[in-house]
N, C-alpha and C positions, 0 to 999 in steps of 0.2 A: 725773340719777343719775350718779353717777362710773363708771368704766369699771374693770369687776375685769382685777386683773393676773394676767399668769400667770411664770414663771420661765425655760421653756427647754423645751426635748421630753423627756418623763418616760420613754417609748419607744417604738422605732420598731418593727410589727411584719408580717412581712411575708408572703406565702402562697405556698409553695413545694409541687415535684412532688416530689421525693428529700429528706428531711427530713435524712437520714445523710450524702448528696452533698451538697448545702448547706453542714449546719455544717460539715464538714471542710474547704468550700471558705473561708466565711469564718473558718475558727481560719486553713488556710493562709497565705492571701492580706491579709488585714486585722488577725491577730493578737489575734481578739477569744477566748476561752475561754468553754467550756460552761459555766453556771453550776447550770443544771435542767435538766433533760426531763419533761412531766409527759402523758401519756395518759389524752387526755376521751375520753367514747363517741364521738363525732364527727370528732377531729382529732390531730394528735398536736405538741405544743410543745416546741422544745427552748431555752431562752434564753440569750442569747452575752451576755456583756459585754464591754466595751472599757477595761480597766482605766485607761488612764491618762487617759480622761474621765470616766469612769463610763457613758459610753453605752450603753443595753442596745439590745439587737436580740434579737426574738422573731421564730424561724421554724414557719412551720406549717403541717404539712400537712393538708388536709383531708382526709377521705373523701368519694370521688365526685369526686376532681379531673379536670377535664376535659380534663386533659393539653395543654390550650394551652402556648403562650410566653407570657411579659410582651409584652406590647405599647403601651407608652406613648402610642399614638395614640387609643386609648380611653379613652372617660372616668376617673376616678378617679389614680393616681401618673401623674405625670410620670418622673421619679428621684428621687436622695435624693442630696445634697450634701457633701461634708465638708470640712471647714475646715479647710487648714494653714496653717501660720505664714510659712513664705518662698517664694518662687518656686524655688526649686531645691528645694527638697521634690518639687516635680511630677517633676522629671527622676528624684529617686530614686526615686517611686512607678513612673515610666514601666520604668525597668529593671528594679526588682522586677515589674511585670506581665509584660516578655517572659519574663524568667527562669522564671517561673510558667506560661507559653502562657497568659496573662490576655489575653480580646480588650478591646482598647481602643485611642483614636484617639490620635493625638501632644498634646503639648503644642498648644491653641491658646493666643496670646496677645489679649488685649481691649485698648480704653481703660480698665476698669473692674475687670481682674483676666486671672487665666488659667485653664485649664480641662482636664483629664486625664478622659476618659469611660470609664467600659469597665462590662463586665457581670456577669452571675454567670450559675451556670448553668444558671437556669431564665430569661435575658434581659434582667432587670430592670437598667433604666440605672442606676449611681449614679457619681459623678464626685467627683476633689478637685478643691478650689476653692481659690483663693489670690486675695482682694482687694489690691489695687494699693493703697498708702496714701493718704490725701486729698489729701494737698500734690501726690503725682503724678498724681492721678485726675482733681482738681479736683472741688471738690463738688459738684454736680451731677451729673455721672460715677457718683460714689461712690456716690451716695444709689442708682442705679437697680443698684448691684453684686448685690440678693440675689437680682432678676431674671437667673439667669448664664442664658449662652448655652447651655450644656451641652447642649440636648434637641436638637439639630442639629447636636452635630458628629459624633457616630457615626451611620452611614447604617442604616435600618430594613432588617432582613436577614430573612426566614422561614425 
């Protein structure tokens, strides 16, 4: 049987404590814009796009949240990655995060790419990612790029 394909991530949705603190944090900080809000008996959804990929990102809070933090040591997300185009992309994301009091770790650099981690405000890792090109990486290198380092370079904080 041939193997079905699929395209890309249709979207990413993710379960937050402050659904209002949230998206304002990602319109701030990531420049993605409300597109919906919609209130189920159960949760409440508000969905951000990121116009110049089309990204969507759905936050949601639920009722009964147990007001934990993200904790990426626990089963289920790791982070969630995003892709820029050059290496000095990172440096500009890095100044827009202190400018913003965005926590996040410096620029690391790899064999296989480099790495800008920081949080949001209920914790959840998510990092830019910049792959190093083949001819530099060496393919072999390159192939293991979508495995990024990310999940350890910001230290786990409570």
């Amino acid at each position: 049987m041939e193997l079905p394909q699929f395209t890309g991530i249709g979207h990413l949705d993710l379960s937050v404590s402050d659904i209002e603190e949230s998206a304002r944090w990602y319109e701030q900080v990531l420049g993605l814009r409300q597109a919906r809000r919609v209130d189920f008996e159960e949760r409440t959804m508000i969905v951000l796009l990121h116009q110049p990929t089309g990204l969507v990102i759905g936050l949601n809070q639920h009722m009964g949240h147990p007001g934990e933090q993200f904790d990426e040591r626990r089963s289920g997300l790791d982070h969630v990655g995003f892709a820029v185009e050059r290496r000095d992309d990172l440096d500009a994301w890095q100044a827009r995060f202190a400018s913003l009091d965005v926590v996040h770790s410096p620029v690391a650099d790899t064999e296989v790419g480099s790495a800008l981690v920081f949080r949001d405000p209920d914790h959840i890792q998510l990092e830019m990612w910049w792959s190093r090109p083949r001819d530099e990486a060496g393919s072999a290198q390159a192939a293991t790029a979508a495995a990024s380092p990310g999940s350890g370079l910001l230290y786990h904080s409570s």
